[in-house]
C-alpha positions in Angstrom: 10.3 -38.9 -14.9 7.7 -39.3 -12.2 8.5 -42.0 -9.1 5.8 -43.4 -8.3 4.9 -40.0 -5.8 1.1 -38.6 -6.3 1.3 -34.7 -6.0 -1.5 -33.4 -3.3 -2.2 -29.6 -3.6 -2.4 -28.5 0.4 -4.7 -25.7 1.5 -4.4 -23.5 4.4 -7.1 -24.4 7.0 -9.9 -22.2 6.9 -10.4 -19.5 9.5 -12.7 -19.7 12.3 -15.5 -17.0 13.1 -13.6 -15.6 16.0 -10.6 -15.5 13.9 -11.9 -13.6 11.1 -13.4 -11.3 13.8 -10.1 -10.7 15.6 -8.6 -10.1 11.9 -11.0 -7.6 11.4 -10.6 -5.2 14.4 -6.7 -5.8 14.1 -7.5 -4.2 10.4 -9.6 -1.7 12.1 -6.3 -0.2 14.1 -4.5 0.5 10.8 -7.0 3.4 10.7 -4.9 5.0 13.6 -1.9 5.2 11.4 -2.5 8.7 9.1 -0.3 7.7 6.3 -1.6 5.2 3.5 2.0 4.2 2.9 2.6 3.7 6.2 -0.2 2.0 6.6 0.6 -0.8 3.6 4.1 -0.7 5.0 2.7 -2.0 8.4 0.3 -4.1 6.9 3.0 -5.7 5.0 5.4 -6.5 7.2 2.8 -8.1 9.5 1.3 -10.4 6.2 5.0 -11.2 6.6 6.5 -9.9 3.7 10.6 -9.7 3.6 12.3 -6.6 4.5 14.1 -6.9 1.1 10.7 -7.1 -0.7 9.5 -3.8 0.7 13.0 -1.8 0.9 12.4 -2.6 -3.1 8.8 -1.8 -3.3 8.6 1.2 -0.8 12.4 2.6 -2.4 14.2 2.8 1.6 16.7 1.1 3.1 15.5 -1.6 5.4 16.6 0.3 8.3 14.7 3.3 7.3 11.7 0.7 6.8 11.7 -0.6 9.9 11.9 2.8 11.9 8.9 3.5 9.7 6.9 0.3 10.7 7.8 0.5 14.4 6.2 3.7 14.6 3.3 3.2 13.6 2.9 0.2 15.5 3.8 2.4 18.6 0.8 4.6 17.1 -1.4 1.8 17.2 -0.1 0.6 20.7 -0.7 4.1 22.2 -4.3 4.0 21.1 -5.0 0.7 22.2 -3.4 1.3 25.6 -5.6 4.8 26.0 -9.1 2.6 25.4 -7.9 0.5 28.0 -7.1 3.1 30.7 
């Protein structure tokens, strides 16, 4: 039974230019990270995927998962702060 209420499908705002671009080189820095798997593990977590989720994909314990991502992101963060010295 319907009330009366129309249904509206919402869509996400569109990126700007300057976000794309800033999505892009952020991409770019997963190259830093030598394991594929760690890689999609990082990638993952930051498109905001639940630690359950992954422990299930990935076959770890979330712990073990997020050791996994923080190092890489510490690989990435050590790169980024070598360009800039």
């Amino acid at each position: 039974m319907r009330l009366g209420l129309d249904y509206v499908e919402l869509r996400p705002e569109l990126p700007t230019a300057l976000e794309i671009t800033l999505a892009e080189e952020a991409m770019g820095w997963l190259g830093w990270i030598k394991s594929p798997e760690v890689r999609r593990m990082v990638w993952d977590r930051a498109c905001g995927v639940s630690g359950r989720k992954m422990a299930k994909a990935y076959k770890h314990d979330r712990k073990t998962l997020e050791r996994i991502c923080r190092d890489g992101l510490e690989r990435i963060a050590g790169h980024l702060n070598a360009r800039e010295a």
